[in-house]
N, C-alpha and C positions, 0 to 999 in steps of 0.2 A: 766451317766455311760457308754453307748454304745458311747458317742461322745467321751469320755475322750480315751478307747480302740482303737477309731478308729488313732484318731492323734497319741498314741503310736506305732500302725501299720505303720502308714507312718513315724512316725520318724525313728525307726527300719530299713524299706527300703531307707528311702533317706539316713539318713549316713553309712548304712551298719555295725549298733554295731547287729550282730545278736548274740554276747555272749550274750549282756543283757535279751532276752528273756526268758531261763531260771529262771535267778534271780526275772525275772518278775512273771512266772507262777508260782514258787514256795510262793514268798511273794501274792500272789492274792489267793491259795489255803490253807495258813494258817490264812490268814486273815479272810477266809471263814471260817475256820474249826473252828478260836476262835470265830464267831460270830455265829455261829449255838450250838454252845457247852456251851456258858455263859446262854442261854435259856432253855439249858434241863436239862432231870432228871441224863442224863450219864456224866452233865459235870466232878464230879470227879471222874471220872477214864477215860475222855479225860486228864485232867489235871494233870495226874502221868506219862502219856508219852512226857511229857515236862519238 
């Protein structure tokens, strides 16, 4: 996972897409939120704000 983050970092900097980092950090923080939320007791009512 840190190695995958890291090569993203430099690809980032070598071709200079710094739009894509947004897209990145939003899609890595939902992807977090659906998999901490498919475990709990809150998942439905994480799941009525989608």
């Amino acid at each position: 996972m840190l190695q995958a983050a890291k090569e993203i970092g430099e690809f980032l900097l070598h071709r200079k897409k710094w739009w894509l980092a947004p897209v990145i950090i939003v899609l890595a923080l939902l992807g977090a939120v659906m998999a901490v939320s498919a475990s709990s007791p809150l998942a439905p009512f994480i799941y009525t704000l989608f």
